[in-house]
N, C-alpha and C positions, 0 to 999 in steps of 0.2 A: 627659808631656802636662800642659798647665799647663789648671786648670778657671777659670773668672771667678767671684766671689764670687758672683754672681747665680745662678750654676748651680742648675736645681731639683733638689729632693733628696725622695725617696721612700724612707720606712725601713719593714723591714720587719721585725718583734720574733716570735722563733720564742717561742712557750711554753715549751721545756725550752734547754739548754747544750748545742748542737752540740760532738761528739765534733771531734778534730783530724781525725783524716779524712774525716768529712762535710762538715769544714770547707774542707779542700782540696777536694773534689769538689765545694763547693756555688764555690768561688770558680771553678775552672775553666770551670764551668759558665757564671757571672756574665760572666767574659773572654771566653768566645764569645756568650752575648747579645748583649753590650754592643756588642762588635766589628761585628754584623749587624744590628744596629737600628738599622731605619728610621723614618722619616715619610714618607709619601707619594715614597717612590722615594730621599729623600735620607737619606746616611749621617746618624747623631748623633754628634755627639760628647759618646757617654757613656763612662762605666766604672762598675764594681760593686766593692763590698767586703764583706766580710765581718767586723766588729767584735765582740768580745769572746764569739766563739763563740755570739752570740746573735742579731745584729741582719747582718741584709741591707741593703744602701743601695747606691741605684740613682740617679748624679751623671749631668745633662744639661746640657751647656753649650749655649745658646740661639742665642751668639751667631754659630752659621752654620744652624743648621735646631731650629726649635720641634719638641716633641712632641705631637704631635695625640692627639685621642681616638682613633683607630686604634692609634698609635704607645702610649699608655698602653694598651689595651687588650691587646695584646702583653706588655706586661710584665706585668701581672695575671696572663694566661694563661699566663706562664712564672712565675710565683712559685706559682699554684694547681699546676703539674708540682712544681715542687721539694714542697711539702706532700706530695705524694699518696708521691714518691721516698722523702723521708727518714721521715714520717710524723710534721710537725711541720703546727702551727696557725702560718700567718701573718698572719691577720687578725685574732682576736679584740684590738679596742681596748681591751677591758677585763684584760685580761692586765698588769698593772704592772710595770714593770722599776724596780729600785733599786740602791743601791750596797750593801755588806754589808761593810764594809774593803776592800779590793780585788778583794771576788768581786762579779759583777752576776748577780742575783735576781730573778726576777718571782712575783706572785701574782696571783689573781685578788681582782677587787673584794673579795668578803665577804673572805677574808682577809686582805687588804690592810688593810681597814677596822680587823678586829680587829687586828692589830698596831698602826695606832694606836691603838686604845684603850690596848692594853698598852705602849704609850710606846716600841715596835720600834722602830718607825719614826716621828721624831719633825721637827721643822720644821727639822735640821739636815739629813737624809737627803739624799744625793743621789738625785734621782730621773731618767725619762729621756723629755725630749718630745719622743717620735716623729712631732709634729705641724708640727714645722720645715719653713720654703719651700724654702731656697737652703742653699748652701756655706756663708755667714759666720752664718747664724743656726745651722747645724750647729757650729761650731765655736766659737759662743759661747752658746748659748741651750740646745743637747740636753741634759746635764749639770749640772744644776743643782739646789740647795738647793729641797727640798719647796716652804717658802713664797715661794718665787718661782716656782712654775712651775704649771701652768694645772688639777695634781692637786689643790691647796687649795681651790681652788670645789667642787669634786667633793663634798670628806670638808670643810667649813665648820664644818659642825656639829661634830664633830668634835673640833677643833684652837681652834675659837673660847676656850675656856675653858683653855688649856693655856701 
């Protein structure tokens, strides 16, 4: 099923490294949301993935039925089930994800922070902005070098002298 670049995109960053098989059951799960989500009576045309055993993302394609605040609200209420299942945090925004060579990392702020002091994590890092709208800012914009992406306001102070 082909999504439109415009497709909105909802990411959602667990705090720990889903195991493979939580991984499988969180995706299964995703495939029957996805498959019965409505808006006001009409199908979406969505789908769910599961990326780098970490991150949740929930793709809508607009261009036959929008997601309403009903239709968001549902998915809310189904990603609070999956938390409570697996017994992970999917909201906290302050949770950081990073690149570590090929493994992806999160911390939280205060640690976060200290790593950059200690030059961990430095303006080369990729980090990951789970604040993207659509498909093509997904696919160009999540993944990105530290000082390009919307964490450097955050930690300013920080990195300004580095």
């Amino acid at each position: 099923m082909q999504f439109s670049e415009n497709s909105r995109v909802w990411i959602y960053q667990s705090n720990r490294e889903l195991s493979a098989a939580e991984t499988e059951q969180i995706q299964q799960q995703l495939n029957s949301f996805a498959t019965g989500w409505t808006a006001h009576n009409h199908q979406l045309k969505a789908r769910g993935e599961v990326r780098y055993n970490r991150f949740i993302i929930l793709v809508v394609d607009e261009s036959q039925a929008g997601a309403s605040g009903c239709s968001i609200d549902k998915s809310v209420h189904f990603m609070q089930h999956l938390e409570q299942e697996f017994g992970i945090n999917l909201f906290d925004r302050f949770n950081l994800a990073y690149r570590e060579g090929e493994k992806v990392l999160s911390a939280p702020r205060l640690q976060f922070e200290e790593m950059i002091r200690q030059d961990t994590i430095n303006k080369q890092t990729i980090v990951f902005n789970n604040l993207v709208q659509n498909l093509g800012e997904l696919q160009t914009k999540w993944e990105v070098p530290f000082k390009d992406s919307w964490h450097i306001q955050l930690f300013a102070s920080l990195v300004a002298d580095k």
